[in-house]
C-alpha positions as CSV (number, residue, x, y, z in Angstrom):
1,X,-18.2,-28.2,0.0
2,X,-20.6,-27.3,-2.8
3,X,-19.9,-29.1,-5.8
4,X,-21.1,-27.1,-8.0
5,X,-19.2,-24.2,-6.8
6,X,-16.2,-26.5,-7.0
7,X,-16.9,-27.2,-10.5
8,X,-17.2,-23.6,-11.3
9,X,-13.7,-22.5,-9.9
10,X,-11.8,-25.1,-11.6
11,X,-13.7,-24.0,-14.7
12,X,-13.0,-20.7,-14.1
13,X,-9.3,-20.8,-13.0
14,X,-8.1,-20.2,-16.1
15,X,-10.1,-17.5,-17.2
16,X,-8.9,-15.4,-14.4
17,X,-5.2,-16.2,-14.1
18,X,-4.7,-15.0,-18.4
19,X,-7.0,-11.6,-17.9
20,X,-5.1,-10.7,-14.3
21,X,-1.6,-11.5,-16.0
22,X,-2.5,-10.2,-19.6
23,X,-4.1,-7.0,-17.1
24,X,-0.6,-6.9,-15.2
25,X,1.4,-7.2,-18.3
26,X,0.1,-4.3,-19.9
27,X,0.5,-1.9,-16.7
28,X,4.3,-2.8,-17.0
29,X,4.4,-2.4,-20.9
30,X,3.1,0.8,-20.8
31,X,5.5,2.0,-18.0
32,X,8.1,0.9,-20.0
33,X,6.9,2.1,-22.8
34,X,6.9,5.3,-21.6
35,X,10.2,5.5,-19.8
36,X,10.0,4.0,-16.7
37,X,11.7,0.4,-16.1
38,X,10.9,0.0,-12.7
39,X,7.9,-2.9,-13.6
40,X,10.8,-4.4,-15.8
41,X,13.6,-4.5,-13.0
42,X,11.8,-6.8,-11.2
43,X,10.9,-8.8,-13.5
44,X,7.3,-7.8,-14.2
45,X,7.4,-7.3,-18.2
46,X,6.5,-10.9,-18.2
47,X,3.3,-13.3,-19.2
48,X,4.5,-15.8,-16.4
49,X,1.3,-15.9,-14.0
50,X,3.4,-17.0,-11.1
51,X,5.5,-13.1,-11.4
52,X,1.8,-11.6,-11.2
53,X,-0.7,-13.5,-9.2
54,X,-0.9,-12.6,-5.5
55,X,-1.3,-15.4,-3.3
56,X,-3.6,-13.5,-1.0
57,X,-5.5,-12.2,-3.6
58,X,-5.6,-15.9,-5.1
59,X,-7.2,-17.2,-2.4
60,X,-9.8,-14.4,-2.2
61,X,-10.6,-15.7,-5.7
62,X,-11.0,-19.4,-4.6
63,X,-13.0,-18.7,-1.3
64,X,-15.0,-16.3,-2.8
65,X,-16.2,-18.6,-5.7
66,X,-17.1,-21.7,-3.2
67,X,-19.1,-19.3,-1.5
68,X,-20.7,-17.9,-4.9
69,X,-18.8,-14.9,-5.8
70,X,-15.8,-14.0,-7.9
71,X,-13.1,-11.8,-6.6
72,X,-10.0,-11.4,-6.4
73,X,-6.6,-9.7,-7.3
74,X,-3.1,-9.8,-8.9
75,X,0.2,-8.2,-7.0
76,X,-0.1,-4.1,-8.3
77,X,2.8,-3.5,-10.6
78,X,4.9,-0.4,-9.5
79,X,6.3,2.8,-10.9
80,X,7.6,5.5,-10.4
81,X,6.2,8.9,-11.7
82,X,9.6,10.4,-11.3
83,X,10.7,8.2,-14.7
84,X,7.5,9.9,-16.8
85,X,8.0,12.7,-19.0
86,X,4.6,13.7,-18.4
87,X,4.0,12.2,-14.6
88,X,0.0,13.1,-14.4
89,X,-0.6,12.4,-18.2
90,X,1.5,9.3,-18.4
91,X,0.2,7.9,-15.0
92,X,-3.1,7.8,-16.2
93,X,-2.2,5.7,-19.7
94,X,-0.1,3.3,-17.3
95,X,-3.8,2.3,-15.4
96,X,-5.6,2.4,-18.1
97,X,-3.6,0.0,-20.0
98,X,-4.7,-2.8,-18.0
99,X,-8.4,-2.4,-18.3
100,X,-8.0,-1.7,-21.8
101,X,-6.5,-5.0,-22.0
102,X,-9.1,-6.9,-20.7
103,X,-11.1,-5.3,-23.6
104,X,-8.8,-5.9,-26.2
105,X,-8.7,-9.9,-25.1
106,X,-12.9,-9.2,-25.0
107,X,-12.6,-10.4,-29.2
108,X,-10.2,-13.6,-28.5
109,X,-13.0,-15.2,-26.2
110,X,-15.5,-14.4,-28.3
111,X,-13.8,-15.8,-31.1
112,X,-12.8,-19.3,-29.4
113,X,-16.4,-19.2,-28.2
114,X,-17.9,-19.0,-31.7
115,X,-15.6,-21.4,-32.7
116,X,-16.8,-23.9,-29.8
117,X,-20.5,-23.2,-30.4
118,X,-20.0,-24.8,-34.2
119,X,-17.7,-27.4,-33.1
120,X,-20.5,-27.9,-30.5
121,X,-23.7,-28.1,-33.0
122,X,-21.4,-30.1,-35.1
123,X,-20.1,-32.6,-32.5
124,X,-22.1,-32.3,-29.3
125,X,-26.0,-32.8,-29.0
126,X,-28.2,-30.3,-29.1
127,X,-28.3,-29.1,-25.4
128,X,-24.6,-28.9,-25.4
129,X,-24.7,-24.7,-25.3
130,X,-27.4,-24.4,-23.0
131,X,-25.7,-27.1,-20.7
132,X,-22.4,-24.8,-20.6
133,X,-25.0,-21.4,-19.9
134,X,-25.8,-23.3,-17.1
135,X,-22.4,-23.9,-15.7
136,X,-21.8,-20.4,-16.2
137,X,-24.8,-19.5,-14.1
138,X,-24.1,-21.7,-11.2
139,X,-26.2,-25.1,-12.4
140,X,-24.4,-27.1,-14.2
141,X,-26.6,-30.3,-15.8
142,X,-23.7,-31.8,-17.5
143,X,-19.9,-32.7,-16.8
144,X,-19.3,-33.4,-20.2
145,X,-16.1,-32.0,-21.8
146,X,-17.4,-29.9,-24.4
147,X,-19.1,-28.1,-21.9
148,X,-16.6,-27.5,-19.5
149,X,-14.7,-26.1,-22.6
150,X,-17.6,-23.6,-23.8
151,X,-18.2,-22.8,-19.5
152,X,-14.4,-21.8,-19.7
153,X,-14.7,-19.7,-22.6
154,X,-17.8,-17.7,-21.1
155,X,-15.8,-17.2,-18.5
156,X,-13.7,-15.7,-20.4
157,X,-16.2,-13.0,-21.6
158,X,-17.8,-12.4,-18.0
159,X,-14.1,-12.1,-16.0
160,X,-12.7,-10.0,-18.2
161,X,-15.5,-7.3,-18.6
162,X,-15.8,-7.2,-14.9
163,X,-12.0,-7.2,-14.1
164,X,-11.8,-4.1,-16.8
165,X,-15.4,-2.3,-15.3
166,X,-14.2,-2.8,-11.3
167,X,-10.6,-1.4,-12.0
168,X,-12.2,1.8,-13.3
169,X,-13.9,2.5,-10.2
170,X,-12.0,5.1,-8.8
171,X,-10.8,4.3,-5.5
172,X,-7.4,2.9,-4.7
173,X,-5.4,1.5,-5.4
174,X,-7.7,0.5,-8.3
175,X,-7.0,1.6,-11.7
176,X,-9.7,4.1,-11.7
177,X,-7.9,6.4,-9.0
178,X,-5.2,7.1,-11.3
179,X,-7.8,8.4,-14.2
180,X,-9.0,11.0,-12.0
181,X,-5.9,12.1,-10.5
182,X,-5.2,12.9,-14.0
183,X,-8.3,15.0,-14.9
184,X,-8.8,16.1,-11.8
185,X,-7.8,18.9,-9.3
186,X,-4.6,18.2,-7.1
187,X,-7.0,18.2,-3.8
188,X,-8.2,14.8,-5.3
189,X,-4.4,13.7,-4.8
190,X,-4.4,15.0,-1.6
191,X,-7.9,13.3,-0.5
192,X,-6.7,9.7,-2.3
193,X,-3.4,10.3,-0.2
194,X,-5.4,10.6,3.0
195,X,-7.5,7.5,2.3
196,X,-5.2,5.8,1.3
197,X,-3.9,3.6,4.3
198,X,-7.8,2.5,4.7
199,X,-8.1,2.4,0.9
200,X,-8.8,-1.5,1.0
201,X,-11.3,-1.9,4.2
202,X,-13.2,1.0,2.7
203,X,-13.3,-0.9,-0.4
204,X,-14.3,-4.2,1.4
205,X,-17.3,-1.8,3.0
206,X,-18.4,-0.3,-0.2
207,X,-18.5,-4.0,-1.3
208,X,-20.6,-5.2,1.8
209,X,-22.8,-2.9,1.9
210,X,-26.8,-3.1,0.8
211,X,-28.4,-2.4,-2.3
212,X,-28.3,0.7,-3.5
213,X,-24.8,0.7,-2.6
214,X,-23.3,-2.4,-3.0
215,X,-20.4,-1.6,-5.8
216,X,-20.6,-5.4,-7.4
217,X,-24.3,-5.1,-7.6
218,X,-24.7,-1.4,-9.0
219,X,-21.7,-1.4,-11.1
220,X,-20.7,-4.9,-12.0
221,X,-24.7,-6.2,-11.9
222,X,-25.2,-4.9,-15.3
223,X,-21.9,-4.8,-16.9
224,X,-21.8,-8.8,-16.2
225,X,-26.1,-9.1,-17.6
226,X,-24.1,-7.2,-20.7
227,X,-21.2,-10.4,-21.1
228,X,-24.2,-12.7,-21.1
229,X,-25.8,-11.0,-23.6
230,X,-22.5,-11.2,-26.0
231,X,-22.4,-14.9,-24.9
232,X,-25.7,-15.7,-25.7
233,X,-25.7,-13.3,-29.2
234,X,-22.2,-15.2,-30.0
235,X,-23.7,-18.7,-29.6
236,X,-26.9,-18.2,-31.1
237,X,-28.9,-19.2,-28.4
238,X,-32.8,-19.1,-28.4
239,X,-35.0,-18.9,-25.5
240,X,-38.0,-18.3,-27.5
C-alpha cells in the first residue's frame, strides 16, 4: 500500500464525512421545510455521520483515494413529492439544497485555513504551507502536525467544491436530475425514468471513459484547479 495515498485519506477523512453529512442534512431540512417529513421519520434531520454515510459508498471513497482518486457517496435522503405543495418547484429546492451547502461551508474552510496559515507563519517554519500544498497534491515532504492540519483544511476547500459541482451534473440519481426535471419538459421525466435502473453503471461509464469525455476530468478538472487557486490566494503563497 502506498503511503502516501494512505496519508492522504486519513487526512482527508474528515473533510468528506462533514460536507456529505452537512450535504445530506440540508436535503432533509429543506424537505421538511417545505412540508414533507419523510427525511425526518427516519431519523435523517440529523448531523450524525453514522445516519448518513453509506457504507458502500464509504468504501468507494477509501479505495478510490489509495488508488489516487476521490469518490464516493452518502445514503440519498428520501421524499416524497406527494407531501410538496408545489411537487416540481419544491423538488428542485430539496436537490439543490445540498450542493448549495457545500458552498455555503466553502467560507468556514477558508476561514480556519486563513487562520492556520498565520498560526503557521507565526509558529511553524517557513515551508510549513507549501509542505501542506504538497500533501494536498499527492507529495507530501513533511508529517509534521501543522501540516496535516492545513492539508485537512485544503481538503476542505477541494471536496466540497467538487461534491457541490458533481451533484449538479444531471443524471441520477444525482442532484442535478432533479434541477432539470424542474425546468424542463415532462419527456425529460419520462427519459430519467427509463434510465433510471442503469442510472449508476452509466454513471460509472461516463466516469471511465477517455478524455474528452471523462465527467471528473471535463467537469470536476477545472472546478478542482479553481479550489487550489482559493487555497493558494487564502494562504498567500508565492511561486514567483
Amino acid at each position: 500500500m502506498d503511503s502516501q495515498r494512505l496519508l492522504n485519506l486519513l487526512v482527508a477523512i474528515p473533510a468528506f464525512v462533514a460536507a456529505l453529512t452537512v450535504h445530506e442534512f440540508a436535503h432533509a431540512w429543506m424537505g421538511n421545510r417545505l412540508g414533507d417529513d419523510t427525511a425526518r421519520r427516519m431519523g435523517r434531520l440529523t448531523l450524525d455521520p453514522l445516519k448518513h454515510l453509506d457504507p458502500f459508498g464509504s468504501l468507494m471513497f477509501v479505495m478510490g483515494a489509495l488508488y489516487g482518486y476521490f469518490f464516493g457517496w452518502a445514503k440519498p435522503v428520501p421524499f416524497s413529492p406527494r407531501n410538496l405543495s408545489h411537487p416540481r418547484r419544491d423538488s428542485m429546492l430539496i436537490a439543490v439544497a445540498g450542493p448549495i451547502s457545500n458552498l455555503l461551508q466553502l467560507p468556514v474552510w477558508l476561514l480556519l485555513l486563513w487562520i492556520g496559515g498565520r498560526v503557521a507563519d507565526r509558529f511553524g517554519n517557513p515551508e510549513t504551507k507549501y509542505d501542506a500544498l504538497s500533501l494536498l497534491i499527492g507529495h507530501a515532504q513533511s508529517l509534521d502536525p501543522m501540516v496535516m492540519i492545513l492539508g485537512m483544511l485544503m481538503f476542505g476547500v477541494v471536496i466540497n467544491l467538487t461534491i457541490a459541482a458533481f451533484n449538479m451534473i444531471p443524471l441520477p440519481p444525482l442532484d442535478g436530475h432533479y434541477v432539470l426535471e424542474g425546468l424542463g419538459p415532462p419527456a425529460i421525466t419520462e427519459f430519467f425514468d427509463m434510465i433510471r435502473p442503469f442510472s449508476f453503471m452509466i454513471l460509472l461509464v461516463l466516469i471511465n471513459l477517455p478524455q474528452p469525455f471523462n465527467i471528473l476530468s471535463s467537469v470536476l478538472g477545472p472546478v478542482q484547479l479553481f479550489a487550489y487557486s482559493l487555497i493558494i490566494r487564502t494562504l498567500g503563497l508565492d511561486f514567483g
